[in-house]
TIGU-247643 format. One record per residue (C-alpha): x, y, z; residue number from 1. Coordinates in Angstrom, 3 decimals, decimal comma. Layout:
<fifis>
<fifi><c1>X</c1><c2>Y</c2><c3>Z</c3><seq>NUM</seq></fifi>
...
</fifis>
This chain:
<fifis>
<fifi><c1>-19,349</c1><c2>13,012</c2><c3>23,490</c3><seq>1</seq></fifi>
<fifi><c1>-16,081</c1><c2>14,563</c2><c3>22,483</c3><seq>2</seq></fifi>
<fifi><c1>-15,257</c1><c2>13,390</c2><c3>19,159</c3><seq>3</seq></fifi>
<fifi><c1>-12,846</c1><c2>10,605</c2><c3>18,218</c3><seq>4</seq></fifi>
<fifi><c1>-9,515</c1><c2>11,459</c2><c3>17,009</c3><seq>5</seq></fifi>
<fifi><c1>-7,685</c1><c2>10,160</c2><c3>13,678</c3><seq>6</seq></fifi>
<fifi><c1>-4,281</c1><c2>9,793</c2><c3>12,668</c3><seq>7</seq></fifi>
<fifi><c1>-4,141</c1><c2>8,639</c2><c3>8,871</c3><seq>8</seq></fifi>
<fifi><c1>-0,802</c1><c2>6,340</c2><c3>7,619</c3><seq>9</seq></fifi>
<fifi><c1>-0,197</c1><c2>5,747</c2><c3>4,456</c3><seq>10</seq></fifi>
<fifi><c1>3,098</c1><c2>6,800</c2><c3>1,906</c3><seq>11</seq></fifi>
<fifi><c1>0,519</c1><c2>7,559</c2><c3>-0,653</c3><seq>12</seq></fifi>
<fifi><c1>-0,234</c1><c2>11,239</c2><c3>-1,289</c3><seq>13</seq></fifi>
<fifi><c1>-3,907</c1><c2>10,079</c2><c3>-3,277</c3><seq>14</seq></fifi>
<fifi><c1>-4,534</c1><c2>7,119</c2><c3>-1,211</c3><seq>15</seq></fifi>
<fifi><c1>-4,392</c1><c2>9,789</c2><c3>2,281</c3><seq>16</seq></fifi>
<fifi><c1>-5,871</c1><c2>12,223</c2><c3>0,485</c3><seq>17</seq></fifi>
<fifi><c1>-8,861</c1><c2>10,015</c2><c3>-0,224</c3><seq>18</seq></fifi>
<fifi><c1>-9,000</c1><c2>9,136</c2><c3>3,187</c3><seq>19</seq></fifi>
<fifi><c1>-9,216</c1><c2>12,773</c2><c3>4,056</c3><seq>20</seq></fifi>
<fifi><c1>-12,382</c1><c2>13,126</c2><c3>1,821</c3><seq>21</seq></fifi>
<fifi><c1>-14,213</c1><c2>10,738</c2><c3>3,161</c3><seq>22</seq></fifi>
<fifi><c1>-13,755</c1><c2>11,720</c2><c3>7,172</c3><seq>23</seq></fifi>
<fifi><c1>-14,795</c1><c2>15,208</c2><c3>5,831</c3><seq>24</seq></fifi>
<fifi><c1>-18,793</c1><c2>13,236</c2><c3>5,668</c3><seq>25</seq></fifi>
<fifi><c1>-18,055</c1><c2>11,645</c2><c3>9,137</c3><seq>26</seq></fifi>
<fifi><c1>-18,669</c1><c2>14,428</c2><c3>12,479</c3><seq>27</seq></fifi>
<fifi><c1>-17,618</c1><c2>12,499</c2><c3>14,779</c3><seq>28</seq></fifi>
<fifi><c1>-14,259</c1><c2>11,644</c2><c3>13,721</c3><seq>29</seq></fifi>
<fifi><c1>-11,580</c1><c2>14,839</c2><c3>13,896</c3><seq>30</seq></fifi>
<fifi><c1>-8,420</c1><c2>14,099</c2><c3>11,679</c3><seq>31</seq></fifi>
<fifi><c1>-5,565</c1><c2>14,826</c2><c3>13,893</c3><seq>32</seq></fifi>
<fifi><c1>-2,008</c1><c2>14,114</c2><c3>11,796</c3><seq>33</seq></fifi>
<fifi><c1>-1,083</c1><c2>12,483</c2><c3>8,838</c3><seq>34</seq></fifi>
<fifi><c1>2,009</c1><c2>10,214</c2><c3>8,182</c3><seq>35</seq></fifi>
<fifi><c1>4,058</c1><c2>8,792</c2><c3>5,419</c3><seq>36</seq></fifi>
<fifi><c1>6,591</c1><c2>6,920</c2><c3>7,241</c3><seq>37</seq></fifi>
<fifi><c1>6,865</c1><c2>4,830</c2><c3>9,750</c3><seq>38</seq></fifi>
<fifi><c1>8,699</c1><c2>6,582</c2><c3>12,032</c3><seq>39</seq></fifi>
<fifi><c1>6,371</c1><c2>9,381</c2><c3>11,910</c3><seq>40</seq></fifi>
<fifi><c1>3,604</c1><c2>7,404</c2><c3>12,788</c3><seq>41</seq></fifi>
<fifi><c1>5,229</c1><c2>5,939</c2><c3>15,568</c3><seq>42</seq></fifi>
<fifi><c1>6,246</c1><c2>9,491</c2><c3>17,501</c3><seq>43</seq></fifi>
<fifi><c1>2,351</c1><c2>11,060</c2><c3>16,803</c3><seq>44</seq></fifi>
<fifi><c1>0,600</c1><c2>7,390</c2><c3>17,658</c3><seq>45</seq></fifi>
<fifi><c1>2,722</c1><c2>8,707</c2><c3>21,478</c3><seq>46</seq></fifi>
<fifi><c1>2,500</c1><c2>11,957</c2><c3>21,399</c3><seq>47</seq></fifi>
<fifi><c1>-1,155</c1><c2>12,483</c2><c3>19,827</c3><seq>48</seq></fifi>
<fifi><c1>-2,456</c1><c2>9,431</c2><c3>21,208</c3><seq>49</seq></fifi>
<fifi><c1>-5,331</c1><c2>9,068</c2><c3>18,542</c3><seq>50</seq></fifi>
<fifi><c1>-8,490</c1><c2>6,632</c2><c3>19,326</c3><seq>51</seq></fifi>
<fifi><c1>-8,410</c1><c2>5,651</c2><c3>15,450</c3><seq>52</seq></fifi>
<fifi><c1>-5,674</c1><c2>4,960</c2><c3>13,158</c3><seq>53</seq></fifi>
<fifi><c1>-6,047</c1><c2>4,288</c2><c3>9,305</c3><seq>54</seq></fifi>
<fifi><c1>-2,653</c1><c2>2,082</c2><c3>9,037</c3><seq>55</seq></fifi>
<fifi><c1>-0,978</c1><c2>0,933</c2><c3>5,669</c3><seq>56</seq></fifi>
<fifi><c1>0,326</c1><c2>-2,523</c2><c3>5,487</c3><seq>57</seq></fifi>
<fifi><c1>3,772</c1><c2>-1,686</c2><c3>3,547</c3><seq>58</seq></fifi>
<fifi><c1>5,317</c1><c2>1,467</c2><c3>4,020</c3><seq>59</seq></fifi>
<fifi><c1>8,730</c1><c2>2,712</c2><c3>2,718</c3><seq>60</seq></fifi>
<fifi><c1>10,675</c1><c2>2,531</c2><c3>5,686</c3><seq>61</seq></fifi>
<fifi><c1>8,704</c1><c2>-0,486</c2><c3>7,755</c3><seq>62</seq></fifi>
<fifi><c1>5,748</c1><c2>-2,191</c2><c3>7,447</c3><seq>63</seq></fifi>
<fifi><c1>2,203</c1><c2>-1,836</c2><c3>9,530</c3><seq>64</seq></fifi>
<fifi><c1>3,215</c1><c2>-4,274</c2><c3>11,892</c3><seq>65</seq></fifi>
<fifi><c1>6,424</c1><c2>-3,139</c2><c3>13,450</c3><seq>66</seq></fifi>
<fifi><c1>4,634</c1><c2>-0,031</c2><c3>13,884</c3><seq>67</seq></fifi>
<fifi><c1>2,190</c1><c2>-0,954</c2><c3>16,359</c3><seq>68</seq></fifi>
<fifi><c1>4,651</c1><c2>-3,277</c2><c3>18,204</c3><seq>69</seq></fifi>
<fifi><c1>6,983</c1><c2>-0,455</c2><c3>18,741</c3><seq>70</seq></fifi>
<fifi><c1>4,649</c1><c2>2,240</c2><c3>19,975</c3><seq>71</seq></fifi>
<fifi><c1>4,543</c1><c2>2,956</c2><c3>24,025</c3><seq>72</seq></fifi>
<fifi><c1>1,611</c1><c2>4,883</c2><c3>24,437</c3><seq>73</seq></fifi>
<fifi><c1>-0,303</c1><c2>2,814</c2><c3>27,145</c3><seq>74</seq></fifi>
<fifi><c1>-3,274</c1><c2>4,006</c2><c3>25,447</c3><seq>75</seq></fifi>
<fifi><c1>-3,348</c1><c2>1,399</c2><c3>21,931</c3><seq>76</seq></fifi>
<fifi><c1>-5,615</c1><c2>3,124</c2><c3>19,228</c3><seq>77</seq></fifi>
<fifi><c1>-8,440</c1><c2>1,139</c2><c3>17,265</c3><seq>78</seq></fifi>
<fifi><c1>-6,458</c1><c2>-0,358</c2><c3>13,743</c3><seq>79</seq></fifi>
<fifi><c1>-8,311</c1><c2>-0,302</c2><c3>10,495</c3><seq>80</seq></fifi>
<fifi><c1>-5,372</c1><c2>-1,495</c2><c3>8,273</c3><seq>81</seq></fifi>
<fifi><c1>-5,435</c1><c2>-0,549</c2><c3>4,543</c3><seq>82</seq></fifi>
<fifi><c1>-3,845</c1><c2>-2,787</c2><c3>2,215</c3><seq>83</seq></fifi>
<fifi><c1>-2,984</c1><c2>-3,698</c2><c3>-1,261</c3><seq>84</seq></fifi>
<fifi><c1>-2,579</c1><c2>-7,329</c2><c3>-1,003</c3><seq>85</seq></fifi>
<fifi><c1>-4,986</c1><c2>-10,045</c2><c3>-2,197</c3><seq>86</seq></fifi>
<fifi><c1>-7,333</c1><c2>-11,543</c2><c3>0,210</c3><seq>87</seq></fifi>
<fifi><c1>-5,652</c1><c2>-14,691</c2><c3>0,736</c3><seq>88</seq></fifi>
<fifi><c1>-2,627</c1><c2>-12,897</c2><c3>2,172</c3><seq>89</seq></fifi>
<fifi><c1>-5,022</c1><c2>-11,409</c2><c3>4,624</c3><seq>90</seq></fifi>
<fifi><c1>-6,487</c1><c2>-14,125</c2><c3>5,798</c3><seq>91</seq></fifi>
<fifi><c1>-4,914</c1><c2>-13,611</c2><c3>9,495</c3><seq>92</seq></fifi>
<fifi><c1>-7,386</c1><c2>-10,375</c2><c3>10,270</c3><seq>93</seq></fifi>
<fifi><c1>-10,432</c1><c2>-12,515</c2><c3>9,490</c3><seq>94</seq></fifi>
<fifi><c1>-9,345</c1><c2>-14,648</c2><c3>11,747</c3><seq>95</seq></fifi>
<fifi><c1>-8,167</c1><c2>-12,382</c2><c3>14,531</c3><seq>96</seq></fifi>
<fifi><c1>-11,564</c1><c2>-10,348</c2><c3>13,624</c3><seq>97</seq></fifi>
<fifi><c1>-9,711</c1><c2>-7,457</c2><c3>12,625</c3><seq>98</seq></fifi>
<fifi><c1>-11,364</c1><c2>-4,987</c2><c3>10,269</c3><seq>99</seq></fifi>
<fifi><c1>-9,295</c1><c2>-3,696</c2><c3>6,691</c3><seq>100</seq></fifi>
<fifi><c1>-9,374</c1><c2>-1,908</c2><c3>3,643</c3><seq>101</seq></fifi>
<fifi><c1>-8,434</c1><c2>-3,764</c2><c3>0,236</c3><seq>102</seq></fifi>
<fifi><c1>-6,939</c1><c2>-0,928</c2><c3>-2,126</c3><seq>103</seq></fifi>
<fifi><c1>-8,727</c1><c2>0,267</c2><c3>-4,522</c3><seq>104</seq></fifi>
<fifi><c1>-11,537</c1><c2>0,062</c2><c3>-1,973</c3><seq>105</seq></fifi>
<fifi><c1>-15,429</c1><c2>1,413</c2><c3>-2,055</c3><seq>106</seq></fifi>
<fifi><c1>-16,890</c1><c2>4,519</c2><c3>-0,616</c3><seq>107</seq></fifi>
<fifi><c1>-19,249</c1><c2>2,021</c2><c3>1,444</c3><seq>108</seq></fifi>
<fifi><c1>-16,737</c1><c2>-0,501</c2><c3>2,475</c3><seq>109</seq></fifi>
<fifi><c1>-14,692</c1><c2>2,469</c2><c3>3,866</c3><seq>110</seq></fifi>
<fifi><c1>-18,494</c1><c2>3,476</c2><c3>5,799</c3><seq>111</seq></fifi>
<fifi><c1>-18,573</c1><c2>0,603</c2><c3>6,848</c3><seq>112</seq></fifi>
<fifi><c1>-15,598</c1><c2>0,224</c2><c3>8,469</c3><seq>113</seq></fifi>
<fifi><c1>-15,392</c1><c2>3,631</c2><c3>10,171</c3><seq>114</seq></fifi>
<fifi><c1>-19,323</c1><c2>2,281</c2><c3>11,843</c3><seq>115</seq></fifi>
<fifi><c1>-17,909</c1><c2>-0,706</c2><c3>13,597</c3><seq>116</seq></fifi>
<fifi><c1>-14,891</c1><c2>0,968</c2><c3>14,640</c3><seq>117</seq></fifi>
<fifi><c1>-16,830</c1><c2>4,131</c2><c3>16,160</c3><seq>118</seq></fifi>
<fifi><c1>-19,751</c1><c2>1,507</c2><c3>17,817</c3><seq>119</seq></fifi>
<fifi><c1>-16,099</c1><c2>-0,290</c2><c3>19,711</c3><seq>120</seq></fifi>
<fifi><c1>-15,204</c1><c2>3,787</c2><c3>21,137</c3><seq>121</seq></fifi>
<fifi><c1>-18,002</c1><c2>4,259</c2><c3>21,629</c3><seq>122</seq></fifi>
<fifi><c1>-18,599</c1><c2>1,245</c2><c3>23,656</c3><seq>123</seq></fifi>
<fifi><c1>-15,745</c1><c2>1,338</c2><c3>25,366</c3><seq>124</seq></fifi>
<fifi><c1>-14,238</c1><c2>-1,657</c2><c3>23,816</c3><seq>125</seq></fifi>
<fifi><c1>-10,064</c1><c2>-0,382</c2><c3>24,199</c3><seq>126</seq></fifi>
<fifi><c1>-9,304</c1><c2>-3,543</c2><c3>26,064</c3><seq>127</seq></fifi>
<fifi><c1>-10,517</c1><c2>-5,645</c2><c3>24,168</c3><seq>128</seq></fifi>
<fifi><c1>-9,031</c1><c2>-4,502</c2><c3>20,462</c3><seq>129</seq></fifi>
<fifi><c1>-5,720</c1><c2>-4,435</c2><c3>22,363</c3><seq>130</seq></fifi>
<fifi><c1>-5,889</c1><c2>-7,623</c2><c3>23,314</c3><seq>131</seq></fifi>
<fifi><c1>-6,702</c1><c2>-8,518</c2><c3>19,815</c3><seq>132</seq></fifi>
<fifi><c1>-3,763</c1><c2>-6,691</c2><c3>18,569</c3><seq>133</seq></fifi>
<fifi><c1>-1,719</c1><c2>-8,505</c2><c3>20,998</c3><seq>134</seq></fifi>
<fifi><c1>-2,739</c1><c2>-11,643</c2><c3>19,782</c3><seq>135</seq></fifi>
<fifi><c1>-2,097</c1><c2>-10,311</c2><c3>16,129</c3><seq>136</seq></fifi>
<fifi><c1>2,077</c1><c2>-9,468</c2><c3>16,705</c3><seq>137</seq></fifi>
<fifi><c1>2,405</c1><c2>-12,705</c2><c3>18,185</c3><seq>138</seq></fifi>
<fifi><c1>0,435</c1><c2>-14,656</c2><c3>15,247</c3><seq>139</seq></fifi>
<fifi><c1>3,340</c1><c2>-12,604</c2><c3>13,101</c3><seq>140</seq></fifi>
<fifi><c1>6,065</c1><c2>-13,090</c2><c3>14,860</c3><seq>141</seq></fifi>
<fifi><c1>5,546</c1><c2>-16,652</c2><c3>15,193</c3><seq>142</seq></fifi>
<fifi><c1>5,012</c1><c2>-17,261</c2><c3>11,299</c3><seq>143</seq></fifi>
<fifi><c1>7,303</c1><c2>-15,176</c2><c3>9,703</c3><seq>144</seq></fifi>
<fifi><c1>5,449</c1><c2>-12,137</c2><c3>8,384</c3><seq>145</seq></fifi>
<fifi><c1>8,150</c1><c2>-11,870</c2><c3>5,295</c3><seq>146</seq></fifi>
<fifi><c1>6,483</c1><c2>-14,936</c2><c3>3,979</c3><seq>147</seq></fifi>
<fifi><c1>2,944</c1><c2>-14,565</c2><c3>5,452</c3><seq>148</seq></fifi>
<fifi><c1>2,144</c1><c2>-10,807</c2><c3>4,521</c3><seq>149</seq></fifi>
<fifi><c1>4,867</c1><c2>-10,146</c2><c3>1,535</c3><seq>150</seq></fifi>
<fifi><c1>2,898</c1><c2>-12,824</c2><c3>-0,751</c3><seq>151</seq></fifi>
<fifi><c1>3,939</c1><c2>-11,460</c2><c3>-4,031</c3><seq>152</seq></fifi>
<fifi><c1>1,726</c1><c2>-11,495</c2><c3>-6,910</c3><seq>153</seq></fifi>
<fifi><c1>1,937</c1><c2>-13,615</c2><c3>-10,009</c3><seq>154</seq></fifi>
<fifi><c1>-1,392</c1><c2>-12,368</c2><c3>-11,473</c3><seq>155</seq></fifi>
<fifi><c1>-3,046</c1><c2>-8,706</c2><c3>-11,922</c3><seq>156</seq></fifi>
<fifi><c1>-6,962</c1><c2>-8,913</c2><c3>-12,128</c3><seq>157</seq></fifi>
<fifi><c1>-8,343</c1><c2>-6,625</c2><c3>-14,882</c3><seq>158</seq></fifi>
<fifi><c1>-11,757</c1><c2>-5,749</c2><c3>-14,874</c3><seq>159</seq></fifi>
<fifi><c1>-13,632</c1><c2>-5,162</c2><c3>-17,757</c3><seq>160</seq></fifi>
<fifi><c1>-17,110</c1><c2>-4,360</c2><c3>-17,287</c3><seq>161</seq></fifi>
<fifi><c1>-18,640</c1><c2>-6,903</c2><c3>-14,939</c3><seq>162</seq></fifi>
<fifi><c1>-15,761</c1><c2>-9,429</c2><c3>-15,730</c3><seq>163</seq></fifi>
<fifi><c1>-12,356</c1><c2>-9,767</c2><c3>-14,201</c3><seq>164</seq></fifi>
<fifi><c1>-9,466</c1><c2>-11,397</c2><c3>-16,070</c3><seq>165</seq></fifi>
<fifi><c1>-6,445</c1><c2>-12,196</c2><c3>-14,719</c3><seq>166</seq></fifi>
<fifi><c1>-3,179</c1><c2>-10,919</c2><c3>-16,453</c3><seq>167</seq></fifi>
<fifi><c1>0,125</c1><c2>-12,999</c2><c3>-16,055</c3><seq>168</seq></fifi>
<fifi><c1>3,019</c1><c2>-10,694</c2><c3>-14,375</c3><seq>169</seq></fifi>
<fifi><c1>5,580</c1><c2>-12,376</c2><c3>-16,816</c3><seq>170</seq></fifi>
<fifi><c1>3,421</c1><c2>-10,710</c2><c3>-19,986</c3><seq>171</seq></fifi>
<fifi><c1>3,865</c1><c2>-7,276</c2><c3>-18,808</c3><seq>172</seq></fifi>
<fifi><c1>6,198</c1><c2>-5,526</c2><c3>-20,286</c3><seq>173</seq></fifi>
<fifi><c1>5,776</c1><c2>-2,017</c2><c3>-18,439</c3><seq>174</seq></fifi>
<fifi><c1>3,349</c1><c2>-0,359</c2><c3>-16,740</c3><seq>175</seq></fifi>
<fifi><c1>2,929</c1><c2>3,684</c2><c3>-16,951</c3><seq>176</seq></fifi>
<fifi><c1>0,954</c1><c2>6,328</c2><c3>-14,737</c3><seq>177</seq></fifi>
<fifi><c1>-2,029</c1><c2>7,884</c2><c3>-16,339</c3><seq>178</seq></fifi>
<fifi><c1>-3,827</c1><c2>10,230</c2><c3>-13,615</c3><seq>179</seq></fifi>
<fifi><c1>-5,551</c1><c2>7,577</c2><c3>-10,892</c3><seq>180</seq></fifi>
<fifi><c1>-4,898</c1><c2>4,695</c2><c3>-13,034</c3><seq>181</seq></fifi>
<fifi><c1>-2,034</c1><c2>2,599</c2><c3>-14,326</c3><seq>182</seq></fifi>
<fifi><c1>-1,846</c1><c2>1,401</c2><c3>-17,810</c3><seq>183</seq></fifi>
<fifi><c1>-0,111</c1><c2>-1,939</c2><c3>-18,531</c3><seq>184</seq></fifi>
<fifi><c1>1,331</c1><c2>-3,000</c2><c3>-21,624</c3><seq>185</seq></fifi>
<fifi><c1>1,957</c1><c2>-6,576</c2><c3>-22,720</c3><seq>186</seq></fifi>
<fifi><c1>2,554</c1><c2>-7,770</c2><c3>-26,172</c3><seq>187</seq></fifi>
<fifi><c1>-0,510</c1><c2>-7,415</c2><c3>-27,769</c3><seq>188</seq></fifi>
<fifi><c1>-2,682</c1><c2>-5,195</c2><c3>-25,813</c3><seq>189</seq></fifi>
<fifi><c1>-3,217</c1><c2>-2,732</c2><c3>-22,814</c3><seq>190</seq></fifi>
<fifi><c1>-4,894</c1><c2>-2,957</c2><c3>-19,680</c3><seq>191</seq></fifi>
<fifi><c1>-6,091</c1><c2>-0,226</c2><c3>-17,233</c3><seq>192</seq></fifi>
<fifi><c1>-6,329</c1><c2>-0,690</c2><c3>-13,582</c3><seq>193</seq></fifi>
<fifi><c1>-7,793</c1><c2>1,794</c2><c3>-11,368</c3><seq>194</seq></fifi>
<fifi><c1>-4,487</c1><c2>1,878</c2><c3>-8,697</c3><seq>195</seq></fifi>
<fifi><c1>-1,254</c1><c2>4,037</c2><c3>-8,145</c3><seq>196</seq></fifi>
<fifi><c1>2,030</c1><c2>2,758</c2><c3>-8,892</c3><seq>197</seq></fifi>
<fifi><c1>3,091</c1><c2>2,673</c2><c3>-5,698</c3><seq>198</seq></fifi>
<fifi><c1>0,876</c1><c2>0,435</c2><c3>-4,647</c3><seq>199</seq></fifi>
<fifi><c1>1,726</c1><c2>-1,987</c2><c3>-7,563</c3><seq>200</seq></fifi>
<fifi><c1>5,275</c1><c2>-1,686</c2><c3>-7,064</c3><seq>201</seq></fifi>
<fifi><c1>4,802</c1><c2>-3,499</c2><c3>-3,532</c3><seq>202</seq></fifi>
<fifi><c1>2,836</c1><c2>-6,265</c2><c3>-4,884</c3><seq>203</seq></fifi>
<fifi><c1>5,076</c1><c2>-7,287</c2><c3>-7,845</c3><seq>204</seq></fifi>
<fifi><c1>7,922</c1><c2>-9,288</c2><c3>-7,650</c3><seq>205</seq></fifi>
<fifi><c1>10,942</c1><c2>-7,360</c2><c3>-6,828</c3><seq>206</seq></fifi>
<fifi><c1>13,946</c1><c2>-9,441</c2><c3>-8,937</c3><seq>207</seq></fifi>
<fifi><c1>11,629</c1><c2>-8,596</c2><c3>-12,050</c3><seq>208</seq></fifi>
<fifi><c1>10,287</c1><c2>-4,975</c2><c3>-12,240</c3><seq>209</seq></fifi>
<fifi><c1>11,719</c1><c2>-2,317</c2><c3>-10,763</c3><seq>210</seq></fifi>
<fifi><c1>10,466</c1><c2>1,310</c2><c3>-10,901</c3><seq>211</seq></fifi>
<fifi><c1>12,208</c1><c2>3,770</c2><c3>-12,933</c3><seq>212</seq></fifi>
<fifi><c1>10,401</c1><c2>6,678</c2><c3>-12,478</c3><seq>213</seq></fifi>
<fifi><c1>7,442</c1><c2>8,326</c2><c3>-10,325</c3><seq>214</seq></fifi>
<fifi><c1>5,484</c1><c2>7,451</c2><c3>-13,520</c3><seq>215</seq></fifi>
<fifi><c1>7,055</c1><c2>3,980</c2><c3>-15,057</c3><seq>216</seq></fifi>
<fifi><c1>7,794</c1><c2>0,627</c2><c3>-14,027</c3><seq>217</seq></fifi>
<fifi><c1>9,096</c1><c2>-2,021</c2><c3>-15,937</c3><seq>218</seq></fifi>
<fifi><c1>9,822</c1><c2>-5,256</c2><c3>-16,479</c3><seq>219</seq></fifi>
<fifi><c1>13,553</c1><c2>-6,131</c2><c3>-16,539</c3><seq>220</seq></fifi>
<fifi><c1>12,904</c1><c2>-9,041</c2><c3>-18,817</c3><seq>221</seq></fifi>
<fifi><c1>12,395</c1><c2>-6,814</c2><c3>-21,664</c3><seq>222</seq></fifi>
<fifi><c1>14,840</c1><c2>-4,379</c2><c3>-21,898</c3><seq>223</seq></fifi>
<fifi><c1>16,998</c1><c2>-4,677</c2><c3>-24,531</c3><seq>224</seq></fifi>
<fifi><c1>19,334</c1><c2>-1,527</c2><c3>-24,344</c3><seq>225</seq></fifi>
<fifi><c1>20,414</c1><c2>0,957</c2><c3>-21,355</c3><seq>226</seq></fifi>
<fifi><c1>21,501</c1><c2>3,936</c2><c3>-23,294</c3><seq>227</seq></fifi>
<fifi><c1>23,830</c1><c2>6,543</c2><c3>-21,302</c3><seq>228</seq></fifi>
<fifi><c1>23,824</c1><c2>10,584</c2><c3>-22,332</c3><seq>229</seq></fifi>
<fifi><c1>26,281</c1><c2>12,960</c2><c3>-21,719</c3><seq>230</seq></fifi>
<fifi><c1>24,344</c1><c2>14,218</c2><c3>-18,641</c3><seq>231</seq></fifi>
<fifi><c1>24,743</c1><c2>11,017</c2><c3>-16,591</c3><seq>232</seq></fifi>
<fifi><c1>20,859</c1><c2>10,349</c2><c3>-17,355</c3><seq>233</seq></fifi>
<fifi><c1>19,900</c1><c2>6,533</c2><c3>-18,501</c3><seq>234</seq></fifi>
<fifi><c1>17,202</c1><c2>5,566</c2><c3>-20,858</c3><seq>235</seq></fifi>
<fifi><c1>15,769</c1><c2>2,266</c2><c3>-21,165</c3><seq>236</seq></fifi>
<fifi><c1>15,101</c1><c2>0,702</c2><c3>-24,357</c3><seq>237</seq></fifi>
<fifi><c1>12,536</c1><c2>-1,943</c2><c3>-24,177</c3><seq>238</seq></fifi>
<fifi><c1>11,553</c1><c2>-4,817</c2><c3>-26,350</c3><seq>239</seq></fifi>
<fifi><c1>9,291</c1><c2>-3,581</c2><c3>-28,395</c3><seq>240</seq></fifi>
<fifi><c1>11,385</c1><c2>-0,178</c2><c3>-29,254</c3><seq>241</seq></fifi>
<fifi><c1>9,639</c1><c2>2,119</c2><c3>-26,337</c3><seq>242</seq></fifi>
<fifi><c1>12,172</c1><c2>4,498</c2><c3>-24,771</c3><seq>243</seq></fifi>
<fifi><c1>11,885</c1><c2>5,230</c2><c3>-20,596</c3><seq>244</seq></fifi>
<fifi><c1>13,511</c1><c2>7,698</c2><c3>-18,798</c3><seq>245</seq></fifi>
<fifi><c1>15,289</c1><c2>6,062</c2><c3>-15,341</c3><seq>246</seq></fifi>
<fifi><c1>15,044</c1><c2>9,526</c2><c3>-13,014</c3><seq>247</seq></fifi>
<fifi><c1>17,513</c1><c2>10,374</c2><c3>-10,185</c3><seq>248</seq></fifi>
<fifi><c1>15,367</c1><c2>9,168</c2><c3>-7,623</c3><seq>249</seq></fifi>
<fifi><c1>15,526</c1><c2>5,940</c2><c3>-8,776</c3><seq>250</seq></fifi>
<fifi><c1>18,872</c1><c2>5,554</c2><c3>-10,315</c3><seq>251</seq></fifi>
<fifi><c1>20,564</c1><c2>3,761</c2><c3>-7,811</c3><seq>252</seq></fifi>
<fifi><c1>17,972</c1><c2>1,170</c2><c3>-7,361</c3><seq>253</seq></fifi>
<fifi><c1>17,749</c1><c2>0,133</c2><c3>-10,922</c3><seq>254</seq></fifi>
<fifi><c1>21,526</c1><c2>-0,336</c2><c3>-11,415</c3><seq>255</seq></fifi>
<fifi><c1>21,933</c1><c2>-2,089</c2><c3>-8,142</c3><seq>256</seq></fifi>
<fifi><c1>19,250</c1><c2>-4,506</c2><c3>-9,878</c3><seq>257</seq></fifi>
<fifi><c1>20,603</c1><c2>-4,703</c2><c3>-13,123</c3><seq>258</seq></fifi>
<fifi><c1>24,266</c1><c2>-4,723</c2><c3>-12,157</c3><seq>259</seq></fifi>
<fifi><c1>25,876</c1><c2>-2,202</c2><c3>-13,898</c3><seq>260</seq></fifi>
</fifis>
């Protein structure tokens, strides 16, 4: 049997890269293409025609579900969707039977996955995970995905050994890159959660952090001062005295939010 083909999308460099690992362990899946927009995806989903796609949820440019409703490839791949939101806001592929990823996921859950979606190829089972699909968009379309699937979060879980705590949003004051994890700062103490910034970003509500830089995001409840160089650069003063650079990339965002 030839082997089945792959097409990973996802606008995280780590969180494809990951991927990429673990089909390394897997012969009889062949990565074909990766993608980190949705437009991309759409044009090698045609062209490539993959049997398997690992498919982000949120994307920069569109979400998960307006790209499988816009590709035209008669041929619709097998969807394991990889996500960052809770549970409850996924509560629509338990019920359509789909299978997904919850970021930051296991090496065995991911296993475990790839096995029931290579037993469906394998067996043939195309029409049937289309029709599923099918039934999916409509579920979607029919109850507004911006409120169904764009749930934003009012609570970060910490774990700490084999306890999870659950952080308030409206204590965090910033939240700063450190290698695979993100470190989160409140008033009194900080927290360290194994997942990118980009990921967190999506999840958090939008009219109170913003992200400033590939490596910061921060509340906009407490800054106190915006200070201006002679370069056109911006720092942000926080709160509690910590200075943050706002980079180019992200400029126009943050004023657009802040109004000045």
């Amino acid at each position: 049997m030839k082997k089945i083909s792959v097409i990973i999308i996802d606008d995280e460099t780590l969180a494809r890269q990951r991927i990429i690992n673990l089909l390394e362990d897997i012969p009889d899946l062949e990565l074909m293409e990766t993608c980190n927009t949705g437009k991309k995806a759409i044009l090698k989903i045609d062209s490539l025609q993959p049997d398997l796609i690992f498919l982000d949820i949120q994307l920069k440019d569109m979400n998960g579900f307006d790209i499988l409703s816009k590709i035209k490839t008669q041929k619709k791949p097998i969807v394991i969707f990889v996500s960052a939101y809770d549970e409850f806001a996924l509560q629509a592929f338990e019920y359509f039977a789909f299978d997904y990823l919850l970021k930051p996921f296991k090496d065995q859950r991911f296993l475990h996955s790839v096995s029931k979606a290579i037993e469906y190829i394998k067996n043939n089972n195309f029409f049937s995970f289309e029709h599923k699909i099918n039934n999916l968009l409509d579920f979607i379309q029919k109850t507004e995905p911006s409120e169904s699937f764009h749930q934003k979060i009012n609570k970060l879980p910490v774990k700490l050994g084999n306890k999870v705590s659950f952080l308030n949003t409206a204590e965090v004051k910033y939240i700063l890159a450190s290698g695979y994890y993100a470190e989160v700062f409140t008033n009194d103490k900080k927290h360290l959660l194994r997942e990118s910034l980009s990921s967190l970003i999506k999840r958090l509500n939008h009219n109170e952090f913003v992200r400033i830089h590939r490596s910061s995001i921060v509340n906009i409840n407490y800054i106190s001062e915006l200070i201006h160089s002679n370069y056109g650069e911006i720092d942000i003063k926080t709160t509690d005295g910590k200075l943050l650079r706002v980079s180019k990339g992200y400029k126009k965002e943050f004023q657009k939010l802040m109004g000045v």
